[in-house]
C-alpha positions as CSV (number, residue, x, y, z in Angstrom):
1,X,-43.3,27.7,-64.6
2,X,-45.0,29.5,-61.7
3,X,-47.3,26.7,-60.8
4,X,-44.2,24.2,-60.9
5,X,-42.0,26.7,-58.6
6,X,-45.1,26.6,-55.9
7,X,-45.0,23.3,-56.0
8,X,-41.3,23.0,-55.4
9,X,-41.9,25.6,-52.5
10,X,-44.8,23.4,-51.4
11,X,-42.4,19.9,-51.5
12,X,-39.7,21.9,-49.5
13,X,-42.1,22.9,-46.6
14,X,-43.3,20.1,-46.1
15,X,-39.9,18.2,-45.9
16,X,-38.6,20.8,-43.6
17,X,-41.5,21.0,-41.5
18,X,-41.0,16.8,-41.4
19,X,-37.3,17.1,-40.4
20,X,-38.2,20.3,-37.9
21,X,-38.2,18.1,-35.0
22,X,-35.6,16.0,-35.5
23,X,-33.2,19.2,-35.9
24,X,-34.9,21.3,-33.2
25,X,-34.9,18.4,-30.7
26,X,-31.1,17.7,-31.6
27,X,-30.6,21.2,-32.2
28,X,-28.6,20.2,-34.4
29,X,-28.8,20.0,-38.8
30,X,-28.4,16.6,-40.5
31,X,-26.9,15.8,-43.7
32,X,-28.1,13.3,-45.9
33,X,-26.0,10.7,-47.4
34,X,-26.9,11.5,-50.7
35,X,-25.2,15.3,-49.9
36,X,-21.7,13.6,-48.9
37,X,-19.3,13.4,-51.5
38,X,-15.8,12.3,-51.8
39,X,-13.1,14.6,-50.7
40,X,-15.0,16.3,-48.2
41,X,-13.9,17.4,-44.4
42,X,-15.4,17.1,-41.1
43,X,-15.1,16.8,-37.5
44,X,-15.7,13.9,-35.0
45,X,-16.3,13.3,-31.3
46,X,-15.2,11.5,-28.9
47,X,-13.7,10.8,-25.5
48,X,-10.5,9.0,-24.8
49,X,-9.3,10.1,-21.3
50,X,-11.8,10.9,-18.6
51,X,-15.4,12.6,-19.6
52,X,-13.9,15.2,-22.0
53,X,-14.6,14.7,-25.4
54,X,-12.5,15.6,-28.2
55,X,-12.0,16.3,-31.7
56,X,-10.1,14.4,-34.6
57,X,-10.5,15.2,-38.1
58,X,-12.3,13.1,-40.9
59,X,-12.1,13.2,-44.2
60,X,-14.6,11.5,-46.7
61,X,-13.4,8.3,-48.8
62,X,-16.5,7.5,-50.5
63,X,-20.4,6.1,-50.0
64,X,-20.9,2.5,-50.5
65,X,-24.3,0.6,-50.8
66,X,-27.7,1.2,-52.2
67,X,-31.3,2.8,-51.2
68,X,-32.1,-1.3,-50.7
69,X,-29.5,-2.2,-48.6
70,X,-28.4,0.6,-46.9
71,X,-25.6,3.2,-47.6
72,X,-22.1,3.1,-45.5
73,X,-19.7,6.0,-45.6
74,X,-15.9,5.2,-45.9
75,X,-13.6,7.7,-44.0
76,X,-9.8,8.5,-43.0
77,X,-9.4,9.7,-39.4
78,X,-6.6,12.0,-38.1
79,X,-5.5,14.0,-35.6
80,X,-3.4,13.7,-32.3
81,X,-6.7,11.8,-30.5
82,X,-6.6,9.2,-33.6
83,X,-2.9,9.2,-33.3
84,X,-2.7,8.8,-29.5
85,X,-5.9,5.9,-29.2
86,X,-4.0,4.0,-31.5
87,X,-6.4,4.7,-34.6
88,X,-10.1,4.1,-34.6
89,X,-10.7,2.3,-31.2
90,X,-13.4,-0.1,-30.2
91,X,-15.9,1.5,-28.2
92,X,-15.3,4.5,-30.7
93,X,-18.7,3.0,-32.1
94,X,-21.1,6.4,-32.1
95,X,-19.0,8.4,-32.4
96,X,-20.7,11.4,-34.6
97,X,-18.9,13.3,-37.5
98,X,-19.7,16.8,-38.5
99,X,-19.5,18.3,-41.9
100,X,-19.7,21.8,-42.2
101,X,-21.4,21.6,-38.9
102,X,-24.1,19.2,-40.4
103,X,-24.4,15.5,-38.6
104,X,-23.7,13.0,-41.0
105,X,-23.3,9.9,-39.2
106,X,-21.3,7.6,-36.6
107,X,-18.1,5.5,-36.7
108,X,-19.4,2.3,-36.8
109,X,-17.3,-0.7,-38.0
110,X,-13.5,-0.9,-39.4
111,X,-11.7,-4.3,-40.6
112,X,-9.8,-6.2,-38.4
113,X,-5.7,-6.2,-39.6
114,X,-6.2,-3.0,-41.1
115,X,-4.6,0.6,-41.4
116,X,-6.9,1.8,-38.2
117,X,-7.2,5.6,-39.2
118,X,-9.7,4.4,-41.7
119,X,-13.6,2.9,-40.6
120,X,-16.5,3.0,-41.8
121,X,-19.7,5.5,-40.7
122,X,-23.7,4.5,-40.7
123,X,-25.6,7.4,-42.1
124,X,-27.4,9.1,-39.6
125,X,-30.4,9.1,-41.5
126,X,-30.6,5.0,-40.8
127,X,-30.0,5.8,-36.9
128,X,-33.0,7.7,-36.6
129,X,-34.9,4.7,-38.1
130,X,-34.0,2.2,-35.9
131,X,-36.8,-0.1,-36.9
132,X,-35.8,-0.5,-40.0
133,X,-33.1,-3.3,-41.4
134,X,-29.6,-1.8,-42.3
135,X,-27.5,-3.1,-44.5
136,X,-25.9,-6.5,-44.2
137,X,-21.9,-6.4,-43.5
138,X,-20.1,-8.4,-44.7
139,X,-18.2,-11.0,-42.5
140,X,-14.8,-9.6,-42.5
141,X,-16.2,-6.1,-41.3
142,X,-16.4,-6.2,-37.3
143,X,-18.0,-3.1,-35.3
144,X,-16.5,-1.2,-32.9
145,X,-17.3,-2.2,-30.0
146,X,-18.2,-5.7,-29.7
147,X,-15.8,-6.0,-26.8
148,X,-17.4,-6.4,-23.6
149,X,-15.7,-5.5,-20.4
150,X,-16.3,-7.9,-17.5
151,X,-15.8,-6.3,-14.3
152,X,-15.3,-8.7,-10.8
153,X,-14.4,-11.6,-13.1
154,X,-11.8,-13.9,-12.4
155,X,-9.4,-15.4,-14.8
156,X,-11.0,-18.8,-14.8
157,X,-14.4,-16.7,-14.6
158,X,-14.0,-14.5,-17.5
159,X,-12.5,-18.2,-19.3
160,X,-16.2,-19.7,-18.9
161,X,-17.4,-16.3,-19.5
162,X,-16.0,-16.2,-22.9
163,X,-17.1,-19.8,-23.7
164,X,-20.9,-18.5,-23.1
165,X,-20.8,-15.3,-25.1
166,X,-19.2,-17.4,-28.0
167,X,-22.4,-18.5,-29.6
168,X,-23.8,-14.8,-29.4
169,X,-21.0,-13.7,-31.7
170,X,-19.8,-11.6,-28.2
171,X,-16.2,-11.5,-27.0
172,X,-15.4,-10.1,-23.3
173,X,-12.0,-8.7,-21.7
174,X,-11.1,-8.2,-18.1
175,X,-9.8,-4.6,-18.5
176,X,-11.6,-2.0,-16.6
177,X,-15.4,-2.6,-16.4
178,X,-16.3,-1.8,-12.9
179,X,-16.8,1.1,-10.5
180,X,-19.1,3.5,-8.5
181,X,-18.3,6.4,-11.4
182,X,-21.0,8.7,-11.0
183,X,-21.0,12.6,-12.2
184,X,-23.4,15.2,-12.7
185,X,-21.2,16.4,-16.2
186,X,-24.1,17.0,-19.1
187,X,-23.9,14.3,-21.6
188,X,-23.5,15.1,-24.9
189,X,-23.1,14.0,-28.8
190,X,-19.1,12.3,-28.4
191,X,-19.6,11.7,-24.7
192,X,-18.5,8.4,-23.3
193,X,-22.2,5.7,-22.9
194,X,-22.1,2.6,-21.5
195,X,-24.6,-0.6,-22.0
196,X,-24.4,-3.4,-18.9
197,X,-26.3,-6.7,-18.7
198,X,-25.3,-7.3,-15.9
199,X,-24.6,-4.5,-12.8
200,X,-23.4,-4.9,-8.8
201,X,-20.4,-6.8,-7.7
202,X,-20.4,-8.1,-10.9
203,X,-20.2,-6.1,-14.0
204,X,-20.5,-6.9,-17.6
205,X,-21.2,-4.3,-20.6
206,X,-19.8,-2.5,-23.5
207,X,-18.8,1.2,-24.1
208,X,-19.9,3.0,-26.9
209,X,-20.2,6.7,-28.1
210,X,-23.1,9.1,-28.2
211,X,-23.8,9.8,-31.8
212,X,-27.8,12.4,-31.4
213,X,-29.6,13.4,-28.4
214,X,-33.2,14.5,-28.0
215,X,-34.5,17.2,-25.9
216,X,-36.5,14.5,-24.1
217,X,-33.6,12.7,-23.1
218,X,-33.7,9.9,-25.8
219,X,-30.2,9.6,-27.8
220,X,-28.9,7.5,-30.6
221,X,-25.2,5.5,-30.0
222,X,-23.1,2.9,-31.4
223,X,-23.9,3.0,-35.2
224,X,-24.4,-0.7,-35.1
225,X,-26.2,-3.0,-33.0
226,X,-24.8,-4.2,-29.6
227,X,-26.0,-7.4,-30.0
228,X,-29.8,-7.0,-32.2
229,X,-32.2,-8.2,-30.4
230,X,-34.6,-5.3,-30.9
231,X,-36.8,-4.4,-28.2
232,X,-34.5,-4.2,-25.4
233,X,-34.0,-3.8,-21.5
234,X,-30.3,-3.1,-20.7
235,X,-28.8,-0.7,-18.5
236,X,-27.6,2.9,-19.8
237,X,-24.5,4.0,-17.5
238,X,-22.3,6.7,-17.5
239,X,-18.5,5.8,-18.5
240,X,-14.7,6.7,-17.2
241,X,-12.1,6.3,-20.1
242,X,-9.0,5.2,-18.3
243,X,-7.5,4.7,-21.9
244,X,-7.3,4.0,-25.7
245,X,-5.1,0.7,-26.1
246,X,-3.4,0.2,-29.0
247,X,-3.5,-3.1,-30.8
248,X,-2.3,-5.0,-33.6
249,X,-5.5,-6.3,-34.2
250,X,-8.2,-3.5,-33.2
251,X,-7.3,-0.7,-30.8
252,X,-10.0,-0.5,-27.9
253,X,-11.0,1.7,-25.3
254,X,-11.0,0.5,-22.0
255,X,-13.2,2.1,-18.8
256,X,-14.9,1.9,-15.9
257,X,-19.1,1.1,-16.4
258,X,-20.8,3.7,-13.6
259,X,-24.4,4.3,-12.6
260,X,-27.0,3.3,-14.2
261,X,-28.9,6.4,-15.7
262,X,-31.4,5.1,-18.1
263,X,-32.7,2.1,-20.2
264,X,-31.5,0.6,-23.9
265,X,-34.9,0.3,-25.4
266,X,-34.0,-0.7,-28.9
267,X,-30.9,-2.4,-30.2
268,X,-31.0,-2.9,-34.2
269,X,-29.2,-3.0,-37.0
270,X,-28.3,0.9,-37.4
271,X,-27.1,1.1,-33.5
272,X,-28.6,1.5,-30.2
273,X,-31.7,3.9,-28.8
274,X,-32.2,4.9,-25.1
275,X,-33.9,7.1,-22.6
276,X,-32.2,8.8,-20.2
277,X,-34.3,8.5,-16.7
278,X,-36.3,5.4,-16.7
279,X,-34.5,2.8,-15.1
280,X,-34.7,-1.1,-17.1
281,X,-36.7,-4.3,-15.3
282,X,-33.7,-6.3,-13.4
283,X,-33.9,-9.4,-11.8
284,X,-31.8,-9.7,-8.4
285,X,-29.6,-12.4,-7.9
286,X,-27.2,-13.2,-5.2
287,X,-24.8,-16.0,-4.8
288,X,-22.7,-17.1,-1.5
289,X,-20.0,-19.7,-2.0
290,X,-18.0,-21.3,1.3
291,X,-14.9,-23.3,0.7
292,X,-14.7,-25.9,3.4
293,X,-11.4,-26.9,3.2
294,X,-9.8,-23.6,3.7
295,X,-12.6,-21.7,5.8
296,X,-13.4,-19.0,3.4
297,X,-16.4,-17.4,2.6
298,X,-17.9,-14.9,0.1
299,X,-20.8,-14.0,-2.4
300,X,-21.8,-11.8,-5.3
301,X,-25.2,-9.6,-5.1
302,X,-26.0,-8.3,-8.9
303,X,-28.4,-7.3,-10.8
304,X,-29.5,-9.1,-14.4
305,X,-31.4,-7.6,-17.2
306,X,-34.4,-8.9,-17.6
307,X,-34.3,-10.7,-21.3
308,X,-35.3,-14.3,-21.3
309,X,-32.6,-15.3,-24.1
310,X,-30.0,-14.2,-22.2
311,X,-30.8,-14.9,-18.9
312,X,-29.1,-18.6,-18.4
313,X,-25.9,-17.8,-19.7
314,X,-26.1,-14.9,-16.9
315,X,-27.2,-16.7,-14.5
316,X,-23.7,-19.4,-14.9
317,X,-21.5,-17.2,-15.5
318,X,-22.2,-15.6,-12.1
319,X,-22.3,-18.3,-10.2
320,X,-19.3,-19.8,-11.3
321,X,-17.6,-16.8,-11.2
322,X,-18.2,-16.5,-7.7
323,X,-17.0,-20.1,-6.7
324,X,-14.1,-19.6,-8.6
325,X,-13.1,-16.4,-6.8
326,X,-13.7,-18.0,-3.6
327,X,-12.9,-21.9,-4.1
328,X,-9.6,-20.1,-6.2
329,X,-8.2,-23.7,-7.7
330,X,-8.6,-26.5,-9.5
331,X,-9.4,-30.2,-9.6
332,X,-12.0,-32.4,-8.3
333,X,-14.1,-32.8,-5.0
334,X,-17.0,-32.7,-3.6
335,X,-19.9,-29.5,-3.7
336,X,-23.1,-29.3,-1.9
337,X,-25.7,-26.7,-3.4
338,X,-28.9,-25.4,-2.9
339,X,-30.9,-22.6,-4.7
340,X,-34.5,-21.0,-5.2
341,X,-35.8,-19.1,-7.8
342,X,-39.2,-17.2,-7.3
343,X,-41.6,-15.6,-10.0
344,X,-45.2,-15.0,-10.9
345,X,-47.3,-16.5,-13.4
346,X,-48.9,-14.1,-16.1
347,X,-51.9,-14.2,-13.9
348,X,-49.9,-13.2,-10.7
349,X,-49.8,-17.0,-9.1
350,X,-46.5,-17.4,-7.3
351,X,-43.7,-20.2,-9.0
352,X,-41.4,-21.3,-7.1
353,X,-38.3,-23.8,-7.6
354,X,-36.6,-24.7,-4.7
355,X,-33.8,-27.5,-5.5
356,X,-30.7,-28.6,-3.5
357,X,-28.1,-31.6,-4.2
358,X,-24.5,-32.6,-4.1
359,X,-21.7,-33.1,-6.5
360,X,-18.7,-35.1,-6.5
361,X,-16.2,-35.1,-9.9
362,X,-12.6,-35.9,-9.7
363,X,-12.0,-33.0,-11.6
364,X,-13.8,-30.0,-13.0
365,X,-16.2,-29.5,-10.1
366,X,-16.7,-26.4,-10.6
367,X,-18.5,-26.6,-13.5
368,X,-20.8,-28.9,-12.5
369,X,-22.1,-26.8,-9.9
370,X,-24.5,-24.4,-11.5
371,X,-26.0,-26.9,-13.7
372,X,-29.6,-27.3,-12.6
373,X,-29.6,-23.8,-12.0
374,X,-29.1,-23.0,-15.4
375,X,-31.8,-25.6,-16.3
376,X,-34.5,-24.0,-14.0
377,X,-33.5,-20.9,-15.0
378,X,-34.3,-21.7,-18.6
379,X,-37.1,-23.5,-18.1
380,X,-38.8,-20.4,-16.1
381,X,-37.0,-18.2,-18.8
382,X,-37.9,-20.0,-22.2
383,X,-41.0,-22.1,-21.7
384,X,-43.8,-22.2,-24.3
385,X,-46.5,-21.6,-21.9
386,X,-46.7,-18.3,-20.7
387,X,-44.1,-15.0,-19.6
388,X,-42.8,-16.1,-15.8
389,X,-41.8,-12.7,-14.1
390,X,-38.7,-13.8,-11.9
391,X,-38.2,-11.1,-9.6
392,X,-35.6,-13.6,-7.1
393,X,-32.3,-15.9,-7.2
394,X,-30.2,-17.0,-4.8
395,X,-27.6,-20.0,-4.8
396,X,-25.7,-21.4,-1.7
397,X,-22.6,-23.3,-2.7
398,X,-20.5,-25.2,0.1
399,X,-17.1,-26.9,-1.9
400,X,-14.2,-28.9,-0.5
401,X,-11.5,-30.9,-1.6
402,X,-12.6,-34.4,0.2
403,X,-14.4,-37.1,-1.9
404,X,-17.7,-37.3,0.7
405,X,-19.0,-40.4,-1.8
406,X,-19.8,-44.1,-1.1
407,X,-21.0,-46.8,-3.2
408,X,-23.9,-48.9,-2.1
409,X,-22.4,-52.6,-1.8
410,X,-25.1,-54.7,-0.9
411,X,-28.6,-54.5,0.5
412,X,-30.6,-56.9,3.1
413,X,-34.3,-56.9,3.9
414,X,-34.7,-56.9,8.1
415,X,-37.2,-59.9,7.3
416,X,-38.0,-61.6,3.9
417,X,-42.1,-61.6,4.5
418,X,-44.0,-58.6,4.6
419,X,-47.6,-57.6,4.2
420,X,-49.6,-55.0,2.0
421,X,-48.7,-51.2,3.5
422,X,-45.7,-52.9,5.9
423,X,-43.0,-50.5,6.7
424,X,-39.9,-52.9,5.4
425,X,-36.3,-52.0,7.1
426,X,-33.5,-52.5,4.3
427,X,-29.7,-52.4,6.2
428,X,-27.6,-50.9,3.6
429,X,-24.0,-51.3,3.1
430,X,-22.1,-48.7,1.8
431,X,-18.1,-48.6,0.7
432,X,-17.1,-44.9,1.3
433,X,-13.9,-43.7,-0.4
434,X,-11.1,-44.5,1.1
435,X,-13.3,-45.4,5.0
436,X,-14.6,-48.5,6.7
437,X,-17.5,-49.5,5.5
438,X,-20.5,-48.8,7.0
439,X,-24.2,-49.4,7.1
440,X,-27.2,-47.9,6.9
441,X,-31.0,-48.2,7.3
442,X,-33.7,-47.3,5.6
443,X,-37.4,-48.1,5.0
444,X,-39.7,-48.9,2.2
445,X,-43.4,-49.1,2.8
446,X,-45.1,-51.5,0.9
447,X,-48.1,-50.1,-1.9
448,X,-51.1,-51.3,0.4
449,X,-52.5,-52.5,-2.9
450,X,-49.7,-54.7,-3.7
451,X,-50.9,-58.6,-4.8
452,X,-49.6,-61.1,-3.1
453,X,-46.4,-63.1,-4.3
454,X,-42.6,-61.6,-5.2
455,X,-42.0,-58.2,-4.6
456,X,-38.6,-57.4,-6.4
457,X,-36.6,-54.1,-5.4
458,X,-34.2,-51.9,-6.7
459,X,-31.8,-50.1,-4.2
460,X,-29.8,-47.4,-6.1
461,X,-28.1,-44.1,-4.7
462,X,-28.9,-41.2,-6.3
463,X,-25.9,-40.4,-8.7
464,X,-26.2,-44.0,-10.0
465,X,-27.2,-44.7,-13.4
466,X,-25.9,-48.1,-13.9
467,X,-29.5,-49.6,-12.8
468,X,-31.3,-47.3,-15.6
469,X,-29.6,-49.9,-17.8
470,X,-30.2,-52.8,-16.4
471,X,-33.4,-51.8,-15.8
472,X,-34.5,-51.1,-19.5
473,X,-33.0,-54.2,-20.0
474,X,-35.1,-56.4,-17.9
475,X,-38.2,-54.7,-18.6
476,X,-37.2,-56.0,-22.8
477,X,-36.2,-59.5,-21.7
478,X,-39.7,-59.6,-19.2
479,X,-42.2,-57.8,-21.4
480,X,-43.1,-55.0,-19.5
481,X,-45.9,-53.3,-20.7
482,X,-44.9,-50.0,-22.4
483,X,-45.5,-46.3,-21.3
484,X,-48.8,-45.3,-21.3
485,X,-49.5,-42.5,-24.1
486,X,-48.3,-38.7,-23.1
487,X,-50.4,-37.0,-21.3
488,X,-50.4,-33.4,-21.8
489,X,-47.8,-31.0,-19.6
490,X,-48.0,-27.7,-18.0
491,X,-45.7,-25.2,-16.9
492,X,-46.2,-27.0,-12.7
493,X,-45.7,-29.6,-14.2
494,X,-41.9,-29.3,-15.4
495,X,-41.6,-27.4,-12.2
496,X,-42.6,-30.2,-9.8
497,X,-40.7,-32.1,-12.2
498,X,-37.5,-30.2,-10.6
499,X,-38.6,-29.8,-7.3
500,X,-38.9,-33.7,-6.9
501,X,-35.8,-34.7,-8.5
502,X,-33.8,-37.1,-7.1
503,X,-31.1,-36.4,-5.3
504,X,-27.0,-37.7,-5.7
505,X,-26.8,-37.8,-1.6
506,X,-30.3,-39.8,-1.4
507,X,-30.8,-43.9,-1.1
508,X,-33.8,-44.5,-3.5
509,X,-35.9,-47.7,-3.5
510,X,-38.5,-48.2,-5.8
511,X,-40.2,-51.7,-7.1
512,X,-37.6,-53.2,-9.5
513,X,-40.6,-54.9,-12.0
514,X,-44.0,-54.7,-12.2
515,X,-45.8,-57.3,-14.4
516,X,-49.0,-55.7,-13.0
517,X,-50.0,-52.9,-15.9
518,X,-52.4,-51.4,-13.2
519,X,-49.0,-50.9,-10.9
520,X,-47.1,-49.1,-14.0
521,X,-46.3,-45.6,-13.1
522,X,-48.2,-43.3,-15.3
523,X,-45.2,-42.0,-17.6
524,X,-45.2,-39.2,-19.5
525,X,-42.7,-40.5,-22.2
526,X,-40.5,-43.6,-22.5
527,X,-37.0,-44.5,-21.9
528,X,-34.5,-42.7,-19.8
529,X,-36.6,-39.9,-18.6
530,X,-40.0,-42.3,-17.3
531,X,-37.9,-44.9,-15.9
532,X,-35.9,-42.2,-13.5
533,X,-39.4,-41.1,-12.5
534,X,-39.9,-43.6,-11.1
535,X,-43.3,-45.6,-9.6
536,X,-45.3,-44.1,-7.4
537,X,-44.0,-46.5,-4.7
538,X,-40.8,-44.8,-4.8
539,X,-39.0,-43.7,-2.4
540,X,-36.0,-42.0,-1.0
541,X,-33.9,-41.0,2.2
542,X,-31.5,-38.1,2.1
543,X,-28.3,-38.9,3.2
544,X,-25.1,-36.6,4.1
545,X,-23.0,-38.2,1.5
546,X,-23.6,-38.9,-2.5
547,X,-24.5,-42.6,-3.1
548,X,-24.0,-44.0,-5.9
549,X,-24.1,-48.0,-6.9
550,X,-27.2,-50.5,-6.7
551,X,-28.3,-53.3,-5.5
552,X,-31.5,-55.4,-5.4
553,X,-33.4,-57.7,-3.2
554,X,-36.7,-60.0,-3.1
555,X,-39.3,-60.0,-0.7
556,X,-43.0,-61.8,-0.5
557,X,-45.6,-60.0,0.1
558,X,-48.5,-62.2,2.0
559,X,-51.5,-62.2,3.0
């Protein structure tokens, strides 16, 4: 009996001197789930109004779940703070509960449609494990604060916003989300925690609720992830709480994101950790827009996080939130834009991609703008080669309400013979909308290897894809030899790739068949893709206007 009493003695050190930091760094005790039981009382906190956080009363339901798949604690909230938020708010998520002055866990999700006083809690036991997987939810369970706020977002902006964050299970709203809060108040378990992706002009991020701090400035929030993606690099900020909205569907706080006073470093199942200090990786980006019609000007400098997922749908949704805030309609026209991005390789070598074009639609051109923006973006962001550290963006944008387009009507040779490595004149007539037509010239310098006989060539504008068909359709009626096998890509290569694209405002002529397999470009793939490559004869003069139509001519090449 006395051996089996030492060893009990023995068990008990050891788990307390295992749970000694944990409680001394908190300074605070925990309570397992396996000590809650039904009926009992506690105490939660929270902020609903400013910095100051408050108390409502909790009272325990029942524990659901399993060792295996994690427990969740059912409770019914109360109080004048539940009664005035409007019942268990989103961005309530973190919020701790006390029971006889023991931690026992955080509000973490309620169900949508429901009596709000009641939500559910993750165990505090699964917070401090953040590595490990929590149990599932199930579908009709939603957390409570999946709600972004978008800060500096238009209507139309947060619209396209909304469409992006769709796929990521994310929802934004316009209310609050912005300011220059800053305050030298001590944060504490209940205070008021914000989580950005995006920071400056712009603002995008979620509130949330401190649920344990450390004494070395780490802390535990949420109670359930923010959006999972593990390791993590968003911004911590400090939060204002204008409010508590009631609403028939989920009641949610609403407040301004501040400064930036830390970095998210995990983001799992069981909620979010973060160290106070440290400030996350961002990558700068800064967008001017001019609409020409009307003579106004204006930009966005932000801040991104750096996370190579997310990064695209960042990128577009600030961008065309800017243009939409400046061009402020909608409809069609016409949109000249130019952008770089700048990075290193892994092993320090600078990348850049420096692309600009224009863009006519007779409606929705605003959406069309950031397009190869995104695509650069994700290529630099997702490729399978190596980790690209983009430390630059910036996008131009110039958007009116006139059609600047012309279609290419006709083309004539300045002579009909021409030798190997001859600089050929072609007089190109154009149709612009609604204008005279006019004409201009351009040059095409014969392939000083070129055989003598029929040179055929295709004149095309740049936005014109009509001669892609016809072309794959002569090269089947003329047996043209097929694309050489792939060769194999790199990174440059995709870039250069971009760089070298055509343009919609450029006049391209290229050799319109080549019989000759020792003339075929060297294609990396076949179809649609190697045929807009191109030969290496090709090429292209930029014009102040999109081009669009094509047309082709015959030449002989002699001796």
């Amino acid at each position: 009996m006395k051996t089996k009493k030492l060893l009990l003695t023995f068990i008990f050190n050891i788990l307390l001197l295992i749970s000694l930091p944990l409680v001394c760094a908190a300074n605070v005790p925990l309570m397992p789930v396996e000590d809650v039981r039904p009926g009992m009382h506690g105490t939660g906190k929270t902020v609903i109004s400013g910095e100051t956080v408050e108390n409502f009363d909790v009272e325990v339901i029942g524990v659901t779940g399993s060792e295996a798949t994690g427990y969740s604690i059912l409770v019914r909230t109360s109080g004048d703070l539940i009664e005035k938020s409007g019942g268990v708010a989103q961005g309530m998520s973190g919020s701790p509960v006390y029971i006889n002055g023991r931690l026992v866990g955080a509000v973490a999700f309620g169900k949508e449609f429901n009596d709000p006083h009641y939500c559910f809690l993750t165990p505090i036991g699964q917070m401090l494990d953040l590595l490990n997987e929590a149990s599932p939810r199930p579908s009709e369970f939603i957390p409570k604060s999946t709600v972004l706020m978008a800060g500096g977002f238009t209507g139309k902006g947060l619209d396209y916003l909304n469409e992006k964050l769709a796929p990521l299970g994310l929802e934004a709203t316009g209310a609050g989300g912005s300011g220059d809060f800053t305050s030298t108040k001590p944060l504490e378990p209940g205070s008021a925690i914000g989580v950005s992706l995006i920071r400056g002009d712009i603002r995008l991020g979620a509130l949330g609720t401190i649920t344990w701090m450390g004494d070395d400035g780490s802390l535990l929030a949420f109670g359930h992830p923010f959006m999972q993606r593990g390791d993590s690099n968003y911004f911590l900020d400090r939060v204002w709480i204008l409010t508590s909205l009631p609403n028939l569907q989920s009641a949610y706080k609403v407040g301004n994101l501040g400064e930036t006073i830390g970095t998210v470093t995990q983001d799992r199942s069981a909620g979010i950790a973060a160290k106070i200090g440290a400030q996350p990786k961002v990558i700068p980006m800064y967008v001017a827009v001019t609409d020409t019609s009307r003579g106004v000007n204006g930009s966005a400098r932000t801040e991104l996080i750096d996370d190579d997922a997310l990064l695209p749908a960042m990128v577009d949704a600030v961008t065309y939130n800017t243009v939409t805030r400046v061009a402020d309609r909608e409809g069609g026209g016409t949109a000249r834009f130019d952008f770089r991005i700048d990075g290193r390789s892994a092993g320090g070598e600078q990348i850049l991609i420096k692309r600009e074009n224009m863009y006519y639609a007779d409606t929705g051109i605003l959406k069309m703008i950031s397009q190869e923006l995104v695509q650069a973006a994700t290529l630099l962001a997702q490729n399978k080669f190596e980790k690209i550290d983009i430390y630059n963006i910036e996008a131009n944008v110039a958007v009116g309400t006139e059609p600047e387009v012309a279609e290419i009507v006709a083309a004539h040779p300045q002579k009909l013979e021409v030798r190997a490595g001859e600089v050929l004149n072609i007089d190109v007539e154009l149709q612009p909308y609604r204008a005279a037509k006019i004409t201009k010239t351009v040059q095409f310098t014969v392939p000083k290897q070129q055989r003598a006989g029929k040179l055929a060539l295709n004149v095309r504008g740049g936005s014109s894809l009509a001669w892609m068909q016809e072309m794959m359709k002569r090269q089947q009626e003329e047996g043209i030899p097929a694309a050489k096998q792939p060769q194999r890509r790199t990174l440059k290569d995709f870039i250069a790739d971009i760089n070298n694209a055509d343009q919609n405002n450029e006049i391209i002529v290229d050799i319109a068949a080549l019989p000759d397999p020792d003339m075929m470009v060297q294609q990396q793939d076949a179809g649609f893709a190697a045929a807009l490559q191109g030969t290496p004869a090709k090429q292209k003069t930029t014009m102040n206007f999109i081009v669009d139509g094509t047309a082709d001519i015959m030449v002989d090449v002699i001796d």
